[in-house]
Structures are given as C-alpha cells and as structure tokens.
N, C-alpha and C positions, 0 to 999 in steps of 0.2 A: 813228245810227251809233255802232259802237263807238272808245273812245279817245279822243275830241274833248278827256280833258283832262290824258291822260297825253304825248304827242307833238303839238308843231308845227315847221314849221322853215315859214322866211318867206321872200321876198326884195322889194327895195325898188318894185316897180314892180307890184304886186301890188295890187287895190284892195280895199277897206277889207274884214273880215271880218265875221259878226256877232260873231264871238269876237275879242277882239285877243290877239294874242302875249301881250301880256302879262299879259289876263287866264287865259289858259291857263297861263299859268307859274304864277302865284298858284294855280289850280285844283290843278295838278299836285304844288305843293310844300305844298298842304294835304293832299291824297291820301296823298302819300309821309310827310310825318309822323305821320299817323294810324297808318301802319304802324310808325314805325321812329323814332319822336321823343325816347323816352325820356321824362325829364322838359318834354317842351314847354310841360304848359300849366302846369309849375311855372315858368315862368321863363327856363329853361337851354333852348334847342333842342338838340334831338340829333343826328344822325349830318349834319354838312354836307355828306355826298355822296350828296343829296335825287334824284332823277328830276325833271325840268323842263323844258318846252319851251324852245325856240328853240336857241342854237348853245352846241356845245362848247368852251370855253377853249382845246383845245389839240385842235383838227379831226386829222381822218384823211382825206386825201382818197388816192385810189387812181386809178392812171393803167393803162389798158389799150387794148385793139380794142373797137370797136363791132361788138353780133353781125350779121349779115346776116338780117335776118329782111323781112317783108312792113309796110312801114310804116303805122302806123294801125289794121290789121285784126285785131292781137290773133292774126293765125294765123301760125306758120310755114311758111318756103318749104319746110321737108324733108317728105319725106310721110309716111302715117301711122303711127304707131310702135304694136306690139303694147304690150297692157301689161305691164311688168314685173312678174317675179316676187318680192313682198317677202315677210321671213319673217314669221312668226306669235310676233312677238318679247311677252313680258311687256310689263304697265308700268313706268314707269320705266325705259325702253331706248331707247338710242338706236338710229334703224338705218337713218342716213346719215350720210356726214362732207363736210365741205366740199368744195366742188367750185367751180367758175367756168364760165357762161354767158354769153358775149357780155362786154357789160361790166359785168355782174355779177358780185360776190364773195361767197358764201355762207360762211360762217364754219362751223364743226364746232358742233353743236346743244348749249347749253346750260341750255337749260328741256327737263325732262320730268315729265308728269303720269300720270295715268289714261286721259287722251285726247288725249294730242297732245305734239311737241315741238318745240320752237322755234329758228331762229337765226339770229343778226342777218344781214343782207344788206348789202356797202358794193356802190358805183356808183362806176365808175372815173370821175374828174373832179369829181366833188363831194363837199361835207365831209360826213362821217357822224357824227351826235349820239349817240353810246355812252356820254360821258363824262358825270356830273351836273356844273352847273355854281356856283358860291359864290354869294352875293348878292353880291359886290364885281362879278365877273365876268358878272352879270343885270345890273347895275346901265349895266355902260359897254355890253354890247351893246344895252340900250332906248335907250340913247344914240343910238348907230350907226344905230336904226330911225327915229329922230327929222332926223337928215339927209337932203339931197334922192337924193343920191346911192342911202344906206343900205347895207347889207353886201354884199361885192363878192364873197362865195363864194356858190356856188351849194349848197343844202343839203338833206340827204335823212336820214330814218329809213326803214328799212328794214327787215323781218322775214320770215320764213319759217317758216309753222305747218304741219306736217306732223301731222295727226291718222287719228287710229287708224279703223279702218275704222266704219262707224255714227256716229261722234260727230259730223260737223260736216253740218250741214243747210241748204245753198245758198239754201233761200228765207226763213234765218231773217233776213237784212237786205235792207231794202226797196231798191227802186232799183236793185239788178240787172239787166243784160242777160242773155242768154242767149248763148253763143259755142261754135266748137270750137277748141282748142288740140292740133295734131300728130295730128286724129282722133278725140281727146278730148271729152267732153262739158264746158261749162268756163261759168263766171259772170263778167262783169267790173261794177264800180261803177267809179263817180267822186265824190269827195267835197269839199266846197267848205268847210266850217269844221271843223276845221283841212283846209286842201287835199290832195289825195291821190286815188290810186286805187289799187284790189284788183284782183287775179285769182284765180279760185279755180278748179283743175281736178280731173278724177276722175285719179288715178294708179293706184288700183285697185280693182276694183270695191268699190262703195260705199266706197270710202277718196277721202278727198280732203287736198287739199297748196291753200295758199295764203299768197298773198305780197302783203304792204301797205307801201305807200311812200307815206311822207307828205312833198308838197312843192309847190312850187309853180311850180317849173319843167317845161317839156314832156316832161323826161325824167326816168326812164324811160318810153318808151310801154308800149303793151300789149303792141305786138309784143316789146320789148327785153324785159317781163316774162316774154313766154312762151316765151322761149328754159330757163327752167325745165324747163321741162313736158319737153322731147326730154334736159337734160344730166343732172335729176337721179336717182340711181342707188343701189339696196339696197347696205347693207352688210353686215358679218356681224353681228348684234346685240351691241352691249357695255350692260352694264348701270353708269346714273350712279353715280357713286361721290360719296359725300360726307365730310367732313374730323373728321364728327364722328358721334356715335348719343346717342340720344334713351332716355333708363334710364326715364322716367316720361311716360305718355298717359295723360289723365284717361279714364274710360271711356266708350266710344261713337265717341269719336276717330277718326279715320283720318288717314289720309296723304293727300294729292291731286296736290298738286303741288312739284315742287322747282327748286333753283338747282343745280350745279356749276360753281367757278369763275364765279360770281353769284348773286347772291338771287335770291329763286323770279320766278316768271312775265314777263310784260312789263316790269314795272319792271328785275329784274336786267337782261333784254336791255337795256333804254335805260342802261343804267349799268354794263353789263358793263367798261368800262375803268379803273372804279376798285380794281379789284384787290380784292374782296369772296370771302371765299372759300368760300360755299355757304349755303342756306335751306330750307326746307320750310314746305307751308302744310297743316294739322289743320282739320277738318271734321265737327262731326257736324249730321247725321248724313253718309255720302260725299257728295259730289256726283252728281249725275246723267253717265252719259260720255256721252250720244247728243242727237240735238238744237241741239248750241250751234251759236251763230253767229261766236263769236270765244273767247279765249283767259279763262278765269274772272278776276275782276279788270280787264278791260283797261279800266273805264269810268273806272278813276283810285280806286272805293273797296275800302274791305276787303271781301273773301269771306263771305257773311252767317255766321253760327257759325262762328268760323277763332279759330284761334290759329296765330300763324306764329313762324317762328326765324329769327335771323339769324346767321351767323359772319361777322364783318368785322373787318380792322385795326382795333385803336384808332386809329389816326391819324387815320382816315373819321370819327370823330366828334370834336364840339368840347367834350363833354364829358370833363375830365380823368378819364383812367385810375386805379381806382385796386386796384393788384396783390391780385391773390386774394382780392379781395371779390365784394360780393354787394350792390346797391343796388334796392329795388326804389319804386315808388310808384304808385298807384289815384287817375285824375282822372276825366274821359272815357274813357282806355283805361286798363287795367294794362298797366303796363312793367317788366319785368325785365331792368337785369343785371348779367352775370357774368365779371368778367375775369379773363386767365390769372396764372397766379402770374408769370409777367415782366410783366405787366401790356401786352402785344402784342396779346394777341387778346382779341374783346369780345365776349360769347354774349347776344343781346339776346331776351326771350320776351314778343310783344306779344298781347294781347288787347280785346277790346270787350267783353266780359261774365264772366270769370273773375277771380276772387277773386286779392287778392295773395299770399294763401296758398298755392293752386292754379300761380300763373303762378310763387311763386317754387320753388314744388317742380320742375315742369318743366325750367326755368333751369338747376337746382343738379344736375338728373339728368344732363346734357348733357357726358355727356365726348369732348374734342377729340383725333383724330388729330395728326401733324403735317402741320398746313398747308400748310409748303414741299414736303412731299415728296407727292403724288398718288400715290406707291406704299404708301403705307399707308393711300387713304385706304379705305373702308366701302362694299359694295353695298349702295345704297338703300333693298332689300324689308330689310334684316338694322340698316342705322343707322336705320329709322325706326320699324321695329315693337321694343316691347321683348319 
C-alpha cells in the first residue's frame, strides 16, 4: 500500500495496528526531514512544519448534508452518467476547481505534476489533518491516545488525484475490488495499516480520478466516496502559477511535479494549512507518466534522482533567519538556503546526491515573485524551465 508513512489519523476504540500512530508519526517526520530539514543532522532540525500523522493542533472540521447515495455498494442511486468532456489541458494545469459532493468538500487542486493533480478533500463532521503538527503538540496528543477514553474527534485525510489520461493503472495496488461508480468502470480497496480506503473511477476514457481517505471511522463509505464520480466537473484549464523561477537546472533535469500555495506532492496536501508558498520536484532523468499506482513520493521518501524546492515563511522554520544570506551544508543530503533580504521568506534547495556547489548555485538562481500577491505570481512551464 501506498502512504502507510506519510498519513494516519486514529480513533480510541480502534484495535491495535501493526503500525502504531506513533510509529507512523516518527516515519513521517523522518520522511519530511529528509526533504526539508536543513541542517538536521547538524544539530539544528529544520522547518517545524514537518507532515505527520495523527491530529492537527488546531482541526478543521466542516459541517454539511449527508449525500443520498446507495449504502455500502459503492454505486450511486442516479443513473448512469455519459462521460464528460475534459480538455486536452498541458501539464502542470489544473482542470477542476472545488466543488462539494454529498458531504464532501473538495478543495481547489493544489499539486500538479506531469501526471496528475491533487486536492485535499474535508468531510463534513470530522477533523481534517492539513495542518503539520510541533513535537509539543505530538507529544500531548500520544498522551490523549494513551487514555481509556482517547481523542473524542473523529478524523480524516482525505485526497483527490485527478490523473492525466494513461498514467494511473488500477491493477497497480493489490487488494482491489472491481465496482461500477454512476456506470463507470471503478476499483475500490480497503486498508488496515494506516486505516482507510480508496476508490478509483474512469472519468474519461482511460483517465482515471481517485480519492483516499485515511481513517478509521465508518465514514466515509464507498457510497458517500462516490458521490464524486456524478459531481465532479471540467473546468477551463488554468495553468499553476508559482511565486518564484528557477535561473539554473543542472543538465538533464526536469520538472515533474509542483506545489502552489504548498510544497510539492502529497506532503504539501497534508500540510497545505501552514501557509507555505510553492515547491517543485527536478528529476533526471523525467519520470515515467503511465503506469503509477499512486502520486510519486507518497511512500513517505524522496523521489529517487530529485532535487526539490521549497518557498516557505521563515516562521515555518526553527531555524533563525538570517536576511539575505545564503547557508548551505552536505551530510546525508545537501541543503541549501536562501533568505529574502527582509529575511521573511526562506528558498530552501534539497538534494540526496548533488554537490553543495551545485545545490548552492540552484538556491542563489531562484528569484521570488511577490508572495502575498498571486497576481504576479509565474506560469509553471516559464518559472521552472530557465
């Protein structure tokens, strides 16, 4: 299964995992430093708003209708619906925007790749983990799991991978049913460490859409999943914009996949509420787009030959700011970075095999939009290729 060590969410009456919460948290928040640590294994951890299982400090729960669908069967009661017509959008496009299903809330997509793009999903009635959480605040919720009672919200990760027509291939995780969704040809799982289950349907020929919810509560069913399938709906394509462009790729490089308004991939989804203001992940050689079975990255490590970017407040990180410098250092990964001359914003360039030479030239290439304003910021194909 994909993810087992980036997302959990728990509740007390659950019995025992082979994974515990808390081991997944420790997985998680080694994952997310590998990417994004800085000086970690000097000493200094870096940016304290890591991706980590179990709950948010400060939840989002959303209150709505429950949709009317067929309980249990994974099919809706409306009948069956033609396939829509989506466009023949580039990558790096988004080409849907939030909507709501039942009691589902699909958020405006904020990962896009080469093959797919992502956005968080909340669940009216229960908390939604978007937010990374401190060790102060890991520390009293393993607290909470250690009572008889344990944590009295009900909690969910949720996602929504909308991939490009060819790239995502149904029989690449095991354990799959076979279902129809609205007439649709459609897969469902169930997964037991971390808890959860998927639904994946065709939305258009050979394009498929799928949605993972990690939790261990009854809901959402399959049915309330696949109130998807009938709401969601083309848009016109807009291409992501990001806040910053990239003056230097070492050669061979590409682009693959990015954040707006989040760091790139899964991670920024689980951490999209910390205010992070865009990423991109470099690849040589590209990645492959057809084939996958989930979102590159989601197992919790880095993208094998990647170099990635981060734009994020200084605040996000516990390491002190320091105005229009340039810090770089080579342990296990090279880390660079590079803060603005207010010393606000922090351009972080991580690596697992590039030279600090290399990572610090990228770093120093990286000139920022402004941040608060998204009308300046950069289409993706123009800020990532120089």
């Amino acid at each position: 299964m994909q993810l087992r060590e980036v997302v959990d969410v728990v509740t007390a009456d659950e019995p025992p995992l082979s994974h515990s919460t808390e081991d997944i948290i420790r997985a998680g928040r080694k994952a997310e430093r590998r990417r994004r640590a800085g000086f970690a294994s000097a000493g200094a951890a870096g940016l304290v708003a890591v991706v980590v299982a179990g709950v948010s400090a400060l939840p989002l729960v959303t209150t709505g209708q429950t949709s009317e669908v067929a309980a249990g069967t994974g099919e809706s009661n409306a009948a069956p619906h033609a396939l829509a017509e989506w466009p023949d959008a580039a990558p790096f496009s988004f080409t849907f925007t939030a909507f709501d299903a039942g009691k589902l809330r699909v958020q405006d997509p904020i990962v896009a790749s080469t093959a797919y793009q992502i956005a968080r999903v909340y669940v009216d009635g229960m908390v939604t983990n978007d937010r990374a959480v401190t060790d102060q605040e890991e520390k009293r919720y393993s607290e909470q799991r250690k009572t008889a009672a344990g944590p009295s919200d009900k909690h969910v990760s949720a996602y929504l991978t909308l991939y490009r027509p060819g790239a995502f291939d149904p029989s690449g995780t095991e354990g799959g049913t076979s279902s129809t969704v609205a007439g649709r040809d459609a897969v469902q799982w169930t997964f037991t460490s971390p808890a959860g289950r998927q639904l994946a349907w065709e939305y258009a020929d050979d394009a498929w859409a799928v949605v993972t919810a990690y939790t261990h509560e009854a809901a959402p069913t399959f049915a309330e999943l696949s109130a998807l399938a009938t709401a969601m709906k083309p848009s016109t394509p807009e291409a992501a914009t990001l806040p910053f462009t990239v003056g230097h790729v070492p050669s061979g490089y590409a682009p693959v996949e990015l954040g707006t308004r989040a760091t790139s991939g899964v991670n920024g989804v689980a951490s999209a509420r910390d205010g992070n203001y865009g990423g991109a992940v470099y690849t040589k050689p590209a990645l492959a787009t057809t084939g996958l079975a989930a979102p590159w990255g989601s197992d919790g490590g880095n993208i094998p030959g990647s170099f990635t970017v981060f734009v994020t407040p200084s605040t996000n990180s516990n390491q002190q700011a320091e105005a229009g410098r340039t810090r770089c250092q080579q342990n296990d990964s090279t880390f660079c970075n590079v803060w603005s001359p207010d010393g606000k914003v922090q351009v972080q360039v991580s690596s697992e095999h590039l030279s600090v030479a290399e990572t610090t030239r990228i770093a120093e290439s990286v000139t920022l939009a402004d941040v608060q304003d998204q009308a300046t910021w950069i289409p993706a194909a123009e800020a990532l290729v120089p």
